[in-house]
Backbone as CSV, one residue per row, in Angstrom:
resi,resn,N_x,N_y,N_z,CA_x,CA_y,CA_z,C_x,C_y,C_z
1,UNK,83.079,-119.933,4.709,82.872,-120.592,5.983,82.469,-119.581,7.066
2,UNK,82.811,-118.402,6.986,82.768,-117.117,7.943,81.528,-116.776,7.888
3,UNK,81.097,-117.182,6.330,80.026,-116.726,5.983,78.774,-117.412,6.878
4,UNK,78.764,-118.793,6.785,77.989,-119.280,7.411,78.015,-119.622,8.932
5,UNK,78.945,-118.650,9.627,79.009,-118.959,10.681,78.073,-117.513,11.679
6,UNK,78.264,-116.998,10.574,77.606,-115.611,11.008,76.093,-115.560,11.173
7,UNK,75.674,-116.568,9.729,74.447,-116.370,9.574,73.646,-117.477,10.220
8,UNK,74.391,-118.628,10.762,73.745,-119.694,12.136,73.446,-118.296,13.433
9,UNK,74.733,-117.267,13.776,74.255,-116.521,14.653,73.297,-115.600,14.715
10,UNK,73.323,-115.273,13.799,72.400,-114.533,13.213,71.007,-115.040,13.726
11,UNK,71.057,-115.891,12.948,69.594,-117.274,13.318,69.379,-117.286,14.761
12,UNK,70.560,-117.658,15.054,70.023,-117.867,16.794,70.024,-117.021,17.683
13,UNK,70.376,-115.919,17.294,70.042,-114.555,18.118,68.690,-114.462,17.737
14,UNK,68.559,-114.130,16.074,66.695,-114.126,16.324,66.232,-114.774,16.611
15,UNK,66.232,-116.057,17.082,65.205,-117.608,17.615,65.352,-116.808,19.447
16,UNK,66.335,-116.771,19.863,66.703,-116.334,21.506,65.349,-114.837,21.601
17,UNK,65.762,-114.018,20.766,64.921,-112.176,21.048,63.728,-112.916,20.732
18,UNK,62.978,-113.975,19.708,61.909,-114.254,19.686,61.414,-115.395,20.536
19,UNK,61.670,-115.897,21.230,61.243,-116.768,22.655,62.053,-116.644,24.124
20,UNK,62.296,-115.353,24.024,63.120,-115.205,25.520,62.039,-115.148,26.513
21,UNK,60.664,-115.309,26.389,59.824,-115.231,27.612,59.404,-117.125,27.735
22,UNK,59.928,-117.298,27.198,59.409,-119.122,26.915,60.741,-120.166,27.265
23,UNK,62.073,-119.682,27.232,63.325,-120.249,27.464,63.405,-120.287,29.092
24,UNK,63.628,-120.979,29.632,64.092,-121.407,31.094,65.466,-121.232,31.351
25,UNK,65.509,-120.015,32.499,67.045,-120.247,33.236,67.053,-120.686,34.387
26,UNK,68.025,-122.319,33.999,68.184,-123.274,34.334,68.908,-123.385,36.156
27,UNK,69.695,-121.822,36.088,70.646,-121.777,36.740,70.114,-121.112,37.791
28,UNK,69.009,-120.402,37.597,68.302,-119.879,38.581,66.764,-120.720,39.179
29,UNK,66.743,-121.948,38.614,65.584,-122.904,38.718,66.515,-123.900,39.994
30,UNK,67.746,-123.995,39.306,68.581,-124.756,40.232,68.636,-124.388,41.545
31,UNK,69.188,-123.207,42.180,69.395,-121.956,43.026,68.062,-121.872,44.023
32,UNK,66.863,-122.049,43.241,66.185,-122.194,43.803,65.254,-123.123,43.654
33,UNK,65.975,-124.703,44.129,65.883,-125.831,44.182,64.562,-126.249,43.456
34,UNK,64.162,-126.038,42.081,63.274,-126.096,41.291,64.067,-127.524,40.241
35,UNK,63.262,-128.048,39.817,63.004,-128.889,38.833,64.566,-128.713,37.567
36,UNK,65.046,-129.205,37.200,66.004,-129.173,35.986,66.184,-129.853,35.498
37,UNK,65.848,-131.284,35.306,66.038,-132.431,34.388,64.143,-132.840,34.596
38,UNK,64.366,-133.383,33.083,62.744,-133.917,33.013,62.912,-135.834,32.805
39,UNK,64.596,-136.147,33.125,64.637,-137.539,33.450,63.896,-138.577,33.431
40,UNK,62.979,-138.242,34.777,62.183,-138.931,35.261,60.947,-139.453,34.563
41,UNK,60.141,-137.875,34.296,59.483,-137.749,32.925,59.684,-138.927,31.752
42,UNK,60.836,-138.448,31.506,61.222,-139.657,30.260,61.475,-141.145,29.882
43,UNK,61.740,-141.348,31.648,61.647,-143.086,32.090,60.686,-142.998,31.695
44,UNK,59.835,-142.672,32.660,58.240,-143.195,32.581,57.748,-142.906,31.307
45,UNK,57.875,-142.767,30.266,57.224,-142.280,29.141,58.398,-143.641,28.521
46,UNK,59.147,-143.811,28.608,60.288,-145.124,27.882,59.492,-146.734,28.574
47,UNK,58.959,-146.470,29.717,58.673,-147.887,30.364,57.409,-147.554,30.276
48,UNK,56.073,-147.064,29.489,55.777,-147.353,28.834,55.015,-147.930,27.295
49,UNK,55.848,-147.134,27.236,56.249,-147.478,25.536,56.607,-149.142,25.375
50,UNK,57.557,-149.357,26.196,58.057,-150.854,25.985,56.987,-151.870,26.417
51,UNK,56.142,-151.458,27.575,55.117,-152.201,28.106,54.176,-152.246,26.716
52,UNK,54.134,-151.628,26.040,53.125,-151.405,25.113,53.777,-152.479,23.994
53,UNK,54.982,-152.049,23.638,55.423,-152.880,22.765,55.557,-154.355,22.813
54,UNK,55.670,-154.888,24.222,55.895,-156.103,24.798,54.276,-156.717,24.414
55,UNK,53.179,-155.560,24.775,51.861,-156.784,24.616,51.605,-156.936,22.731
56,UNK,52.431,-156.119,21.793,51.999,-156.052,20.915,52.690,-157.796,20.404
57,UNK,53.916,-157.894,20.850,54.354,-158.983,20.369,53.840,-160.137,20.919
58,UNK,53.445,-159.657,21.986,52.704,-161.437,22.087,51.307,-162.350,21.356
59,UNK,50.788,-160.894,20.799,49.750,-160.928,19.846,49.859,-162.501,18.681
């Protein structure tokens, strides 16, 4: 079990050293009243989807 707990870190230390110029800190986006949830984004991409789905059924 030790075993595999090492080697998830392992993993995710190298995933972190290989995209640390591409990862967002969140805490300093906040701080300086920047963007941190893509929420909004995702309504609108959910409403529509459903609009889409709604004309398919009336077909």
């Amino acid at each position: 079990m030790v075993g595999k707990l090492l080697k998830g870190v392992r993993q995710l230390r190298i995933y972190i050293e290989n995209n640390r110029d591409f990862l967002v800190n969140y805490s300093e986006r906040y701080r300086n009243g920047g963007t941190i949830s893509s929420a909004f984004m995702e309504s609108t991409v959910n409403w529509v989807i459903s609009k889409r789905m709604i004309k398919k059924q009336s077909m």
